[in-house]
N, C-alpha and C positions, 0 to 999 in steps of 0.2 A: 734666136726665134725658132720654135716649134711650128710644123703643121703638117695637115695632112694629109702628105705630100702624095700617097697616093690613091688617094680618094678624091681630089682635088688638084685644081689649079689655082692661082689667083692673080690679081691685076696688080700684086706689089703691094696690096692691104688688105685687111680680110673678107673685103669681098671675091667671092669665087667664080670663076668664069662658070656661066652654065652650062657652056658644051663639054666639061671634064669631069664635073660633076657625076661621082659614081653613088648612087644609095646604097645603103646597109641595114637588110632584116634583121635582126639579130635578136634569137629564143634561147630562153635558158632555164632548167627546172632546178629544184632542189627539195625533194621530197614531195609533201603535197601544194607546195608552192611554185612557179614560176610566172614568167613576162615574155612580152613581145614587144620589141619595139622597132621603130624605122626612125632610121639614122640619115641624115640629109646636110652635109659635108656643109658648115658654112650658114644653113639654116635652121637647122636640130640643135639640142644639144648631141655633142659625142660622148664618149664612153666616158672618157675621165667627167666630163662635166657633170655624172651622177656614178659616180665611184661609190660614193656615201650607202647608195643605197643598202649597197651588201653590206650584211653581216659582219661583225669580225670572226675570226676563229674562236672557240671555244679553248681555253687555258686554263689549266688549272695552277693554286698556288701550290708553292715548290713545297710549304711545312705540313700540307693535306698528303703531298704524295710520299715525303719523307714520315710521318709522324703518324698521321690516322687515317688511312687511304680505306676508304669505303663502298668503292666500287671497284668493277675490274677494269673501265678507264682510267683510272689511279693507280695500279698494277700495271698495269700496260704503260702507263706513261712513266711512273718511277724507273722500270725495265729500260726502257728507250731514252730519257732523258738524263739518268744518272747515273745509273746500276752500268750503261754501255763506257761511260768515263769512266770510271774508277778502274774495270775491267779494261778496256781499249783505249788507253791511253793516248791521244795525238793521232787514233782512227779514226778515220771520219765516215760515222754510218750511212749508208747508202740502201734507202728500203726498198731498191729495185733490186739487191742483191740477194738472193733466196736463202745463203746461209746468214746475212746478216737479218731478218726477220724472222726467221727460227730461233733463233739463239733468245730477239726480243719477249719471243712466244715462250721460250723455255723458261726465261727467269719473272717472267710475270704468271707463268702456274704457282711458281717456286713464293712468291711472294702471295699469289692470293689464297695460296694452301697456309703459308706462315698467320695469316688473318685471319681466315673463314670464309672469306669471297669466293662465291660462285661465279659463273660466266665468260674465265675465259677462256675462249677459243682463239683457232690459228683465224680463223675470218674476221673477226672481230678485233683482234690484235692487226691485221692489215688498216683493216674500217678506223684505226684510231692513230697508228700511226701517218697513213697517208691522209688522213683525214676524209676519207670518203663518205660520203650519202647514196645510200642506196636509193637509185633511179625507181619511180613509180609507172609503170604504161599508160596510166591512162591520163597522169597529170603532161607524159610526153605529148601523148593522142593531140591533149586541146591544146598546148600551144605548138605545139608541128600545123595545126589546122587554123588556128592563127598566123601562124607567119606565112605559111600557103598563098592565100589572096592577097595578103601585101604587096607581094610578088608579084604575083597576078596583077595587079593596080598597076604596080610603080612598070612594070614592061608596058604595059599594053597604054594604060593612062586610062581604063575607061571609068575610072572612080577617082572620086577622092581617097587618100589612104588615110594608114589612121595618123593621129593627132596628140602624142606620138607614145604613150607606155600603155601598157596592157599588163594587168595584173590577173593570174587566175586566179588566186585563193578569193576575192572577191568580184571577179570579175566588173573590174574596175578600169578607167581610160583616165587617165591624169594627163595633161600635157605640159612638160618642165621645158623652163627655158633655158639659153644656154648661161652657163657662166664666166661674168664679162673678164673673169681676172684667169680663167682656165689657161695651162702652159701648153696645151695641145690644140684647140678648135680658136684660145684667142688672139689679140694682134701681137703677142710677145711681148721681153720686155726692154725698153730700153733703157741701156749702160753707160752713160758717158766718162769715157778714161783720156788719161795724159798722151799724148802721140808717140811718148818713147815705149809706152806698154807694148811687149811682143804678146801675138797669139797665145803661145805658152803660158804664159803669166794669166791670160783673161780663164785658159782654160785650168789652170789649177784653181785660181780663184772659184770655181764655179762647183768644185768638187764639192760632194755632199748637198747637192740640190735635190728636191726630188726627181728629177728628169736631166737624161745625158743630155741638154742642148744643142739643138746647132747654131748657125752664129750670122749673123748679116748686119754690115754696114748701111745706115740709113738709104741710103743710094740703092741699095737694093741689090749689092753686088755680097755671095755667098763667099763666106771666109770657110767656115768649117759645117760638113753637113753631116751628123750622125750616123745617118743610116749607109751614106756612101761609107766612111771608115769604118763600120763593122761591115758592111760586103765587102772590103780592099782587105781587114784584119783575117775572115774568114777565109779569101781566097789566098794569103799568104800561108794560111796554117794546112791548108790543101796540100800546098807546092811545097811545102815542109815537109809532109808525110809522103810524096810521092817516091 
């Protein structure tokens, strides 16, 4: 069973105590688009509960960037995607590294001069491998001044807050509900196994879910908590390097 655990308390089901209960504003732009919403642990949907909303990434097919590459996205991604194998064999590119996005930058000139493509640049070869959007101010402006008063509200209490998305590109208020099957915000899910199954076995079984689980017997006593074993994994890799 999932939850969230620190945004929240609860009573052993998914109802949430109300004195633990922490709110969450949370604004987010993408070009001339962004949202504002308030998050209400328990009574909101949570984040995963509208995952959906976003976008996917933009990909392009592998025989466009191999065969007839028409942009300098297509250059740039041929560079980074295939041209870096063949060259770097068992390297694994890392585009925080400034010589390994140079190098991307160098054989996507090399390929958009081979075609006739214009456009690429070292900025631009960044903007497509890390996948960036360039931030707008004033799309920041309105929802930074959205999510302000939310604030304001949820401290002080002297409003109602909003109820609960906030769209700029239409300046629009939808309010979503949560999702009753969600591995994060819902009640989990229940497993029933043989009494000789060890922990081990429940946990390889579970490999390949979307979310690392943690684990609770009916009773409501914690076998395995996630979040605690990556702070015990991290702090062992500390006293590793000390």
């Amino acid at each position: 069973m999932t939850k969230n655990i620190s945004l929240c308390g609860n009573y052993g089901n998914s109802t949430p105590r109300e004195e633990t209960v922490k709110p969450m504003v949370d604004g987010g732009t993408e070009g001339f688009k962004g949202h504002a919403r308030v998050i209400v642990p328990g009574v909101t949907p949570c984040f995963e509960c509208t995952i959906w909303l976003f976008p996917p990434q933009v990909k392009f097919p592998l025989c466009t960037l191999v065969e007839t590459p028409r942009t300098a996205a297509h250059c740039i991604e041929y560079a980074h995607l295939i041209k870096w194998d063949e060259v770097h064999s068992g390297k694994t590119f890392d585009h925080d590294i400034p010589e390994h996005m140079q190098w991307v930058y160098s054989e996507a000139v090399k390929r958009a001069e081979l075609f006739g493509i214009p456009g690429v640049t070292y900025s631009l070869t960044q903007g497509v491998v890390k996948n960036i959007i360039h931030a707008i101010a004033s799309t920041n402006a309105i929802i930074s001044a959205a999510c302000a008063p939310k604030t304001l509200k949820i401290a002080s209490g002297c409003s109602k807050t909003l109820s609960n998305y906030l769209t700029c590109l239409h300046t629009k208020v939808t309010e979503f509900v949560k999702d009753k099957d969600c591995l994060v915000c819902g009640p989990g899910i229940l497993v029933e196994l043989d009494t000789s199954v060890t922990l081990r076995k429940v946990e390889i079984s579970l490999k390949g879910q979307p979310l690392h689980p943690s684990l609770r017997l009916h009773n409501l006593i914690d076998l395995w908590l996630q979040t605690i074993a990556k702070s015990e994994e991290t702090k062992a890799t500390v006293r590793h390097f000390k």
